[in-house]
MIKOL-235939 format. One record per residue (C-alpha): x, y, z; residue number from 1; chain; residue in one letter. Coordinates in steps of 0.5 Angstrom, whole numbers. Each point is the difference from the previous one (the first is absolute). Last residue first. Example, Ala and Ser with C-alpha at 12.3 -4.5 7.8 and 13.67 -1.06 7.14 Angstrom:
residues 2
<atom X="27" Y="-2" Z="14" ropa="2" loti="A" nuse="S"/>
<atom X="-2" Y="-7" Z="2" ropa="1" loti="A" nuse="A"/>
***
This chain:
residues 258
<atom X="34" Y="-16" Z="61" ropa="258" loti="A" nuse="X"/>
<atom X="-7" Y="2" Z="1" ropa="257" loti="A" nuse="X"/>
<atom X="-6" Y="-5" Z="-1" ropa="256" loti="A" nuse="X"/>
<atom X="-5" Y="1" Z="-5" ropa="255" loti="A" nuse="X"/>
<atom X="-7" Y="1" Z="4" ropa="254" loti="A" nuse="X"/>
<atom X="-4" Y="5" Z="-4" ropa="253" loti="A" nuse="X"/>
<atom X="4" Y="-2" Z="-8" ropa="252" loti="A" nuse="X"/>
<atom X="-2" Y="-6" Z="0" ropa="251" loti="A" nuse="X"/>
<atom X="-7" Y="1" Z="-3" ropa="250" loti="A" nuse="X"/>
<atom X="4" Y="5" Z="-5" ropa="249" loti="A" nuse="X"/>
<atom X="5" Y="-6" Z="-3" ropa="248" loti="A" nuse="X"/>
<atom X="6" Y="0" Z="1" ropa="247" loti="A" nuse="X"/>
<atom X="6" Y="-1" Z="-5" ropa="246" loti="A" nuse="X"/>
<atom X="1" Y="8" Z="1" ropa="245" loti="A" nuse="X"/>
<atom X="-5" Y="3" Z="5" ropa="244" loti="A" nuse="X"/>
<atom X="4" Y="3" Z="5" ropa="243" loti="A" nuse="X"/>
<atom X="5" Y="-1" Z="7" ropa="242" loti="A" nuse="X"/>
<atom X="5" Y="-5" Z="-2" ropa="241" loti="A" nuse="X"/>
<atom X="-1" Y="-2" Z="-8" ropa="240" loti="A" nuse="X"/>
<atom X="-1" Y="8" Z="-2" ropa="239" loti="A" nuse="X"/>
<atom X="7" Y="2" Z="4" ropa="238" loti="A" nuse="X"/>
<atom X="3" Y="-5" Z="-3" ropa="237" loti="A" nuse="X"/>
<atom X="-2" Y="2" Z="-7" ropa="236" loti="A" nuse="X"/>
<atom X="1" Y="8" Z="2" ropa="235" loti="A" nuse="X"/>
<atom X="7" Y="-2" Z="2" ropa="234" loti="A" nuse="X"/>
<atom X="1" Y="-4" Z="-7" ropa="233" loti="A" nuse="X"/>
<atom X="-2" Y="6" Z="-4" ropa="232" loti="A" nuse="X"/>
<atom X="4" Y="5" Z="4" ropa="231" loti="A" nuse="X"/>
<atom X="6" Y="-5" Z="-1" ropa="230" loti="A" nuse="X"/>
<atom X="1" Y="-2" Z="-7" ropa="229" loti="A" nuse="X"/>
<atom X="-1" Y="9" Z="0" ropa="228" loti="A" nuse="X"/>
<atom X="7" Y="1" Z="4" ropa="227" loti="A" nuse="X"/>
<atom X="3" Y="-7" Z="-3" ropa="226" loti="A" nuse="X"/>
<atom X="0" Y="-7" Z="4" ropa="225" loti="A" nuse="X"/>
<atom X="6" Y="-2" Z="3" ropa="224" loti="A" nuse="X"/>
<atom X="-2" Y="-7" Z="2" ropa="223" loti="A" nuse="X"/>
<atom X="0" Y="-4" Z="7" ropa="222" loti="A" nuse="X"/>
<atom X="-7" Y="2" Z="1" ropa="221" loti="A" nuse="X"/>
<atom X="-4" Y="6" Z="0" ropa="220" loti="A" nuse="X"/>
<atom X="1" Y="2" Z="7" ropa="219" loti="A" nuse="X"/>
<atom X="-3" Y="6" Z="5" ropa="218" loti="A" nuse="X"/>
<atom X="2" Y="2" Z="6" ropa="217" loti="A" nuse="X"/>
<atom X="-5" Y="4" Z="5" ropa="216" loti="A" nuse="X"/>
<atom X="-1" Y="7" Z="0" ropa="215" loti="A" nuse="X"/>
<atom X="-2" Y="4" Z="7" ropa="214" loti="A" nuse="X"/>
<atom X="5" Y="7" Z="0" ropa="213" loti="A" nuse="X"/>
<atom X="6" Y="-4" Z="2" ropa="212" loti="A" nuse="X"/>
<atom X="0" Y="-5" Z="-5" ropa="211" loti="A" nuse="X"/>
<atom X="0" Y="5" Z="-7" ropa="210" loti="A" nuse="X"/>
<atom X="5" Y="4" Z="3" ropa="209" loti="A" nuse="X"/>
<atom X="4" Y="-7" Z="1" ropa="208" loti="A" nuse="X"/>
<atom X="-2" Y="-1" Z="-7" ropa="207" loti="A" nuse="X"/>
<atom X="2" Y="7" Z="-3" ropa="206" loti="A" nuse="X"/>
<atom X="7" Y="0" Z="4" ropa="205" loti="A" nuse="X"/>
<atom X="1" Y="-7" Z="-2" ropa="204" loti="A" nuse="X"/>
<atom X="0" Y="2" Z="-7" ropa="203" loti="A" nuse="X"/>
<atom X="-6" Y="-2" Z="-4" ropa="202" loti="A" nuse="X"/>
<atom X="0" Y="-4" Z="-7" ropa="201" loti="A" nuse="X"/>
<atom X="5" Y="1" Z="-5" ropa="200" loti="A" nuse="X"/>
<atom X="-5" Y="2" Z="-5" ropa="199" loti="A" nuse="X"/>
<atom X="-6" Y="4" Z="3" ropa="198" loti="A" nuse="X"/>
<atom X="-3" Y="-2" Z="7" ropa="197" loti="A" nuse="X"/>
<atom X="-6" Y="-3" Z="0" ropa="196" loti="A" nuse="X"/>
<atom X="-5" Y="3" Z="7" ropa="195" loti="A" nuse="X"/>
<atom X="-6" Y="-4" Z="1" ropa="194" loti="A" nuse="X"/>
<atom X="-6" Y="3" Z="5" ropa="193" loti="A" nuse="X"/>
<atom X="-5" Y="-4" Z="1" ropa="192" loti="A" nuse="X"/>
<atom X="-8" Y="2" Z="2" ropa="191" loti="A" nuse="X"/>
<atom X="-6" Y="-5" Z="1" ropa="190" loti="A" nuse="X"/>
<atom X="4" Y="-4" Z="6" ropa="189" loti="A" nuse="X"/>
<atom X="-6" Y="-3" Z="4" ropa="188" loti="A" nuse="X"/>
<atom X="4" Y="-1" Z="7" ropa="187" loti="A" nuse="X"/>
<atom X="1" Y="-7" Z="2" ropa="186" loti="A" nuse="X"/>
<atom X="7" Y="0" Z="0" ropa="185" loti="A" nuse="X"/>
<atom X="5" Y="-4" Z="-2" ropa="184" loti="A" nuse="X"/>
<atom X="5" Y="5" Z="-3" ropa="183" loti="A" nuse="X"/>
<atom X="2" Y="0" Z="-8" ropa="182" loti="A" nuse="X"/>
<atom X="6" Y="0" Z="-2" ropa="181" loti="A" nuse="X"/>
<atom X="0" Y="-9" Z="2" ropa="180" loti="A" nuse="X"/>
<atom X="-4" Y="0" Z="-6" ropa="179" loti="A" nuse="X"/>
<atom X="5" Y="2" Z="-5" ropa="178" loti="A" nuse="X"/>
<atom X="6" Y="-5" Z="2" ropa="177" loti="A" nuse="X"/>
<atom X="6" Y="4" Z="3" ropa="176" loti="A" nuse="X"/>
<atom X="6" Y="3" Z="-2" ropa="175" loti="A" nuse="X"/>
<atom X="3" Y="6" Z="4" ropa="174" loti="A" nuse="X"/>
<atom X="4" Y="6" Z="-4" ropa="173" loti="A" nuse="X"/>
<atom X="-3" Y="-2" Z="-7" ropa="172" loti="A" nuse="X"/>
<atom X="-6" Y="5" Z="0" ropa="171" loti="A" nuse="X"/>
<atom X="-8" Y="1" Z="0" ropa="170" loti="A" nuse="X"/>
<atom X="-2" Y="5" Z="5" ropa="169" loti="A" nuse="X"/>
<atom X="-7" Y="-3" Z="3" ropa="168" loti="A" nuse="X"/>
<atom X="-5" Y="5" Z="4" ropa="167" loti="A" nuse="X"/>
<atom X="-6" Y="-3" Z="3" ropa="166" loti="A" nuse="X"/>
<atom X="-6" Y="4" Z="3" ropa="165" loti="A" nuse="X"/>
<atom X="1" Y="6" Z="-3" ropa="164" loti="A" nuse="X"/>
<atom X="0" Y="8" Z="1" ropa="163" loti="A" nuse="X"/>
<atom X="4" Y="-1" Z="5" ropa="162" loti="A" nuse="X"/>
<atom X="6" Y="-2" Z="-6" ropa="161" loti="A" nuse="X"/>
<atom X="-1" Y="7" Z="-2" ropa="160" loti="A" nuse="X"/>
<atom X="7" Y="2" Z="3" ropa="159" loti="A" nuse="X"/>
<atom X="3" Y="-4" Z="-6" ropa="158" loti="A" nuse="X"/>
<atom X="-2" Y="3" Z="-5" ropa="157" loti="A" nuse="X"/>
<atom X="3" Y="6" Z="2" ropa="156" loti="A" nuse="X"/>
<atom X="6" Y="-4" Z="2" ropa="155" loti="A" nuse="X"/>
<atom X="1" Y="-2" Z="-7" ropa="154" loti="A" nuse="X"/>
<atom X="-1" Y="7" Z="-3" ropa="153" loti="A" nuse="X"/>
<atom X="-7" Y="0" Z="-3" ropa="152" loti="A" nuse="X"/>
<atom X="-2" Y="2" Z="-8" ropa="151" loti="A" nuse="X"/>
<atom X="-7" Y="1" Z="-1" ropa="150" loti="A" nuse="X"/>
<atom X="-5" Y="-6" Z="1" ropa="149" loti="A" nuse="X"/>
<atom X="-4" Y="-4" Z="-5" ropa="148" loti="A" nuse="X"/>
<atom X="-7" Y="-1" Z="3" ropa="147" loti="A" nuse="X"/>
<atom X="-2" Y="-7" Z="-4" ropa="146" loti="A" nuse="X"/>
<atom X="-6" Y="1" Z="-4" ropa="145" loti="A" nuse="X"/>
<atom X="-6" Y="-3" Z="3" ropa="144" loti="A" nuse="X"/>
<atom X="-5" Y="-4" Z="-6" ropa="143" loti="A" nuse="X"/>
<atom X="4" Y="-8" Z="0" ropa="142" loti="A" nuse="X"/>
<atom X="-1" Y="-5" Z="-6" ropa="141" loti="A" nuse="X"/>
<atom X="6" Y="-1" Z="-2" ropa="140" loti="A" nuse="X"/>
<atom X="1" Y="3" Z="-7" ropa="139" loti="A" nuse="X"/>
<atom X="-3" Y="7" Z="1" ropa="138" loti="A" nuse="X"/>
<atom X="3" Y="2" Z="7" ropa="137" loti="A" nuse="X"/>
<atom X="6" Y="-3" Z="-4" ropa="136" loti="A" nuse="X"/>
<atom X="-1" Y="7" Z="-4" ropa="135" loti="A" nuse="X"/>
<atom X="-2" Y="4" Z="5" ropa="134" loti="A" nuse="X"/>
<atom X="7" Y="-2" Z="3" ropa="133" loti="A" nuse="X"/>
<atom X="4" Y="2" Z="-6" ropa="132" loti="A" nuse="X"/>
<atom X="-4" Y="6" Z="0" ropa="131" loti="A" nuse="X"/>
<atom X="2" Y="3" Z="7" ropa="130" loti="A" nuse="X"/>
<atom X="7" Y="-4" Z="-1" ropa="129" loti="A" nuse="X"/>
<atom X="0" Y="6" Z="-6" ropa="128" loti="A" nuse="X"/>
<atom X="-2" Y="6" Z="4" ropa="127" loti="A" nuse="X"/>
<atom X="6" Y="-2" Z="6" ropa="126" loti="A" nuse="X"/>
<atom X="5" Y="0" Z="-5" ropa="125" loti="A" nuse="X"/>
<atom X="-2" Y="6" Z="-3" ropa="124" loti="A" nuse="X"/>
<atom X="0" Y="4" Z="7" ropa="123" loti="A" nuse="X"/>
<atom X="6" Y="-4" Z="2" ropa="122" loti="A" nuse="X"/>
<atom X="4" Y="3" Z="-6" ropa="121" loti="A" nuse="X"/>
<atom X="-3" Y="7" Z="2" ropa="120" loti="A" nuse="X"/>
<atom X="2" Y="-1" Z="8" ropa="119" loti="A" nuse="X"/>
<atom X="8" Y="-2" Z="-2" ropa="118" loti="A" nuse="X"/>
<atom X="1" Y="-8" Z="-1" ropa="117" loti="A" nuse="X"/>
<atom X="5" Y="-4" Z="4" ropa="116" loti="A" nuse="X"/>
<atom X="1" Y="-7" Z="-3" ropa="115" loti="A" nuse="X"/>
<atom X="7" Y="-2" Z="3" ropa="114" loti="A" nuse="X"/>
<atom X="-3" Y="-2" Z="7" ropa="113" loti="A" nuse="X"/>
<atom X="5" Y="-4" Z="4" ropa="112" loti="A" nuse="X"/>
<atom X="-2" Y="4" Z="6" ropa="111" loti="A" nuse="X"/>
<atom X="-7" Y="0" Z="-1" ropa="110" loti="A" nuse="X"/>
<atom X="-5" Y="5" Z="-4" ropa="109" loti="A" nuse="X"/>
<atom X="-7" Y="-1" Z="1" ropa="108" loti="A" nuse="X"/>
<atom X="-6" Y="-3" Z="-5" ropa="107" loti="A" nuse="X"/>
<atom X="-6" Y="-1" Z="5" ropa="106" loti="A" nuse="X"/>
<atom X="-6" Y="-5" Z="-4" ropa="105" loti="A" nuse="X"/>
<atom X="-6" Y="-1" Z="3" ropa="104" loti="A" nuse="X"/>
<atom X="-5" Y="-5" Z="0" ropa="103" loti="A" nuse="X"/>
<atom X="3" Y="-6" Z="-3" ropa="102" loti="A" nuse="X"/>
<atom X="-6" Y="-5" Z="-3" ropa="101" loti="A" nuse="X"/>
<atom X="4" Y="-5" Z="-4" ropa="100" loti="A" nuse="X"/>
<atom X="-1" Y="3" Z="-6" ropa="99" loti="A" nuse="X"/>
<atom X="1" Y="8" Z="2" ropa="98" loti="A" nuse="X"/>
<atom X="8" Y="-4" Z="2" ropa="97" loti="A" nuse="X"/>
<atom X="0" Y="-1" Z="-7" ropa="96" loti="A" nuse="X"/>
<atom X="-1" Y="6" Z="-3" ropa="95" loti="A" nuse="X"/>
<atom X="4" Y="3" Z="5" ropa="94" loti="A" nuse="X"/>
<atom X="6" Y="-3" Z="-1" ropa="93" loti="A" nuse="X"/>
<atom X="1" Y="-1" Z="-7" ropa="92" loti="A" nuse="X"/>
<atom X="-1" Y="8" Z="0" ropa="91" loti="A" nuse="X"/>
<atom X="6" Y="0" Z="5" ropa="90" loti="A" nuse="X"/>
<atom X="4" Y="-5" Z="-3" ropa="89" loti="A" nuse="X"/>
<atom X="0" Y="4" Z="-7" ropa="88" loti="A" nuse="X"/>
<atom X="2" Y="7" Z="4" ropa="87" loti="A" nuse="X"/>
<atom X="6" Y="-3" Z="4" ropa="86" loti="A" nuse="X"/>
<atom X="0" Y="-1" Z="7" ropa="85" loti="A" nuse="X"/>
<atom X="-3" Y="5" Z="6" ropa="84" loti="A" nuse="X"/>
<atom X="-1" Y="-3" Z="6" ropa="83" loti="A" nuse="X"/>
<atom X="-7" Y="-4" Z="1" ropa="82" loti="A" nuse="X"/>
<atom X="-4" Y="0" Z="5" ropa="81" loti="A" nuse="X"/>
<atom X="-6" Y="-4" Z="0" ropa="80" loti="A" nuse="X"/>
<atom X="-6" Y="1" Z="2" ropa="79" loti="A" nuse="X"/>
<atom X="-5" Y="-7" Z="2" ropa="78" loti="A" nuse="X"/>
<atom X="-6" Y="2" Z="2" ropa="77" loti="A" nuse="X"/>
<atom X="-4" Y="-6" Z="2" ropa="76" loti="A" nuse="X"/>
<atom X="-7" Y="-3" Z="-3" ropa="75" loti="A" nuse="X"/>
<atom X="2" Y="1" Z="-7" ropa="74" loti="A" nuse="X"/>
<atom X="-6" Y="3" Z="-5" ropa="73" loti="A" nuse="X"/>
<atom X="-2" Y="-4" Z="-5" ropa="72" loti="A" nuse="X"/>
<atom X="-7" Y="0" Z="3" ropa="71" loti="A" nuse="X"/>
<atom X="-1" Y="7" Z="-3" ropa="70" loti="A" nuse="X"/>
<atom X="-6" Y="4" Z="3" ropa="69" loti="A" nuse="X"/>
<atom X="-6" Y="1" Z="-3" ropa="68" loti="A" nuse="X"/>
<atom X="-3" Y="6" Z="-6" ropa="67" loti="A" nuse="X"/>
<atom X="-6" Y="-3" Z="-4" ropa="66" loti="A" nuse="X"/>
<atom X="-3" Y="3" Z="-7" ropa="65" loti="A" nuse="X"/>
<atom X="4" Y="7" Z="-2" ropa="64" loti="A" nuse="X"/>
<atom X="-1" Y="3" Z="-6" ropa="63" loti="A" nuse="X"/>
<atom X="5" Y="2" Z="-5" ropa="62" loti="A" nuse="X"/>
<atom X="3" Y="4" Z="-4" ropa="61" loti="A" nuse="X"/>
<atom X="6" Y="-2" Z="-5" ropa="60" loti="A" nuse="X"/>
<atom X="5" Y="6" Z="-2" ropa="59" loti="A" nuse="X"/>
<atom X="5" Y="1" Z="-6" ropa="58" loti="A" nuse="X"/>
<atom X="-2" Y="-3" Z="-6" ropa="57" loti="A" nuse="X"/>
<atom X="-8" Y="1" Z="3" ropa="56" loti="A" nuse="X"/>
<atom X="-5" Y="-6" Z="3" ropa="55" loti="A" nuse="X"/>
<atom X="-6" Y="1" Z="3" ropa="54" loti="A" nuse="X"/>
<atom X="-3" Y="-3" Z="6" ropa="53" loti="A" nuse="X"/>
<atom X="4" Y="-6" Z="2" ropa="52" loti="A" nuse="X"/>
<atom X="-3" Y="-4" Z="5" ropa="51" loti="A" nuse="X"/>
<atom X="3" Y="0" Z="8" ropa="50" loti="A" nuse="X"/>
<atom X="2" Y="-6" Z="5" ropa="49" loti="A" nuse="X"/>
<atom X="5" Y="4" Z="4" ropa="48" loti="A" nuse="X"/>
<atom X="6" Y="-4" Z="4" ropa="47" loti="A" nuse="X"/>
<atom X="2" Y="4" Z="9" ropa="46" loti="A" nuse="X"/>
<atom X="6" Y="0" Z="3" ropa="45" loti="A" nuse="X"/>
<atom X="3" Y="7" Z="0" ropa="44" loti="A" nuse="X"/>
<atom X="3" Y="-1" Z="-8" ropa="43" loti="A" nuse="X"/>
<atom X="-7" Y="2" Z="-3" ropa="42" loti="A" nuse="X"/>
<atom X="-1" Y="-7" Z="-4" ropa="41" loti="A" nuse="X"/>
<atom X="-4" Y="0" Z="-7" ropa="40" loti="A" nuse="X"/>
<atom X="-4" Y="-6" Z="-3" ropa="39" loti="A" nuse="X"/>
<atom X="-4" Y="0" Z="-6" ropa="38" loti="A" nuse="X"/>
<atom X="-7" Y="-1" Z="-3" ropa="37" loti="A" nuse="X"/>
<atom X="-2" Y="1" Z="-7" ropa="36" loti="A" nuse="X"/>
<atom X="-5" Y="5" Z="-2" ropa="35" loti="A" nuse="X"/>
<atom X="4" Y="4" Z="-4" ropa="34" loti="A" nuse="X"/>
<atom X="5" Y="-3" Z="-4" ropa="33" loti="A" nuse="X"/>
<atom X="6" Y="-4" Z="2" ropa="32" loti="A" nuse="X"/>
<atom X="4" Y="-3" Z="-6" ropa="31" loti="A" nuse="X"/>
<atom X="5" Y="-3" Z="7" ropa="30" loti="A" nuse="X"/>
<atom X="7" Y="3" Z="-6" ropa="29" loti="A" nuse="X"/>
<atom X="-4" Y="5" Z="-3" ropa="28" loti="A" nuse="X"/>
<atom X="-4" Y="3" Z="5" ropa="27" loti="A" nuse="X"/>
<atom X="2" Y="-1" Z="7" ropa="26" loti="A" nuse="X"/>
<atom X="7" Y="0" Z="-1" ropa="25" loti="A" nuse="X"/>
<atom X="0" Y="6" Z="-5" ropa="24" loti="A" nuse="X"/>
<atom X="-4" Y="3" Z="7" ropa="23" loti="A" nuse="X"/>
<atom X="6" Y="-4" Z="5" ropa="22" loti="A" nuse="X"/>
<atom X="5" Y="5" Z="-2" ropa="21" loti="A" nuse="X"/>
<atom X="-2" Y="6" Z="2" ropa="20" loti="A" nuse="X"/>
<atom X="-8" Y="2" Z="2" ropa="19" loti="A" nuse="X"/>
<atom X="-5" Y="-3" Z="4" ropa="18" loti="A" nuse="X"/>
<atom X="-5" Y="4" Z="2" ropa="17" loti="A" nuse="X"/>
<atom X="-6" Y="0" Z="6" ropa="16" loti="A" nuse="X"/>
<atom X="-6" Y="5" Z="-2" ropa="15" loti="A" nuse="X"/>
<atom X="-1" Y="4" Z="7" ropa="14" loti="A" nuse="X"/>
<atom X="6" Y="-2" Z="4" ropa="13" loti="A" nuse="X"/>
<atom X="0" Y="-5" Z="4" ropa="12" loti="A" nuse="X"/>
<atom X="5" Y="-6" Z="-4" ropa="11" loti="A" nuse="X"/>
<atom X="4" Y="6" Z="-2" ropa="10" loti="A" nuse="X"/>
<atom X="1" Y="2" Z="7" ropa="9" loti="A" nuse="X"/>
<atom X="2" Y="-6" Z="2" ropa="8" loti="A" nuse="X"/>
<atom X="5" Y="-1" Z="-6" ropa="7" loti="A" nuse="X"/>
<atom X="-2" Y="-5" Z="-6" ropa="6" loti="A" nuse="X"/>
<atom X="5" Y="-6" Z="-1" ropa="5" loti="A" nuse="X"/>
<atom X="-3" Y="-6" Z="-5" ropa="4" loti="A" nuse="X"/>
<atom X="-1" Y="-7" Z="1" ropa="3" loti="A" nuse="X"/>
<atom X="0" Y="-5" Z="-5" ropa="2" loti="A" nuse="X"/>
<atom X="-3" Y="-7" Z="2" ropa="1" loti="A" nuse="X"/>
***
């Protein structure tokens, strides 16, 4: 089924328009016409049912028929905070992460950083992560756009770890299985905080740092995987233990903590 992505105040404004790209799509690749039916999402959560009004080269208009909330939404939030790598890598990750459920993603520069871009260059990067997210938002089936935050220091981000119930820094230093990262507690963990550093990993001043502010250690296993390789496979982790990957709905209330 083909979703379409119309902005909140579109979706509520008096005649709800689609416009850009996805007109062509609709009219001349799907052969849409008025009358026909299709189905938007609005990036807060929530698919539309609507019908097709009128149909022009540059715009559609639409009637809306039903509005109900995504189930395809993740039932943590899971944000990851990714030090800055190369431009490619970071397009790759956050597509991906949108697929598996992430929340949040929270670029921050480490130590290690060598990408470090100035606050236009990050503006634009910014624009397009946006994008990209709304564009897997389509593919996978989810309706809430991932916040994607500003760039953050190291210790910045993780001065927020309060905010969280599990914070996991991810790094080489000490090796443990991944279910032992996470404390045995009978407490419904719904906020996880993951930090991945940039190639190279962390120094062991940003994990001790990491560790004294609440952290938890974080492993991936006995291989060294690349920076976006890792952010990828943290946020698949994070989904088998505490959330609904490979589990089905009906689990999800009375899963186990590891």
């Amino acid at each position: 089924m083909r979703r379409f992505f119309l902005d909140r105040q579109g979706i509520h404004s008096d005649i709800p328009t689609l416009t850009g790209s996805d007109v062509k799509h609709i009219s001349t690749v799907l052969r849409s016409k008025p009358g026909d039916e299709i189905f938007l999402f609005d990036g807060q959560g929530y698919d539309y049912h609507a019908r097709i009004v009128n149909i022009t080269h540059k715009a559609i208009t639409l009637s809306i028929l039903t509005r109900y909330p995504s189930t395809s939404e993740p039932c943590v939030h899971i944000a990851i905070g990714q030090a800055l790598i190369k431009a490619r890598k970071m397009d790759r990750i956050v597509r991906q992460l949108t697929e598996l459920g992430g929340s949040a993603f929270l670029p921050f520069i480490a130590q290690r950083s060598v990408v470090r871009p100035d606050g236009e260059r990050f503006s634009k990067k910014r624009t397009r992560w946006e994008t990209i997210a709304i564009e897997a938002l389509k593919q996978c089936g989810r309706s809430q756009t991932p916040h994607i935050g500003p760039i953050a220091s190291f210790e910045g981000l993780v001065s927020t770890s309060q905010t969280y119930d599990l914070c996991v820094i991810f790094h080489d230093h000490k090796r443990e299985a991944a279910p032992e990262c996470f404390p045995h507690t009978k407490q419904r963990i719904t906020r996880v905080l993951a930090l991945i550093g940039p190639e190279g990993g962390f120094t062991a001043e940003e994990v001790t740092l990491a560790l004294e502010a609440g952290f938890t250690h974080g492993y991936l296993g006995p291989r060294t995987l690349k920076s976006d390789t890792a952010a990828v496979t943290a946020t698949a982790v994070i989904q088998h233990l505490l959330g609904d990957l490979g589990r089905p709905q009906k689990d999800l209330d009375n899963a186990k903590l590891f």
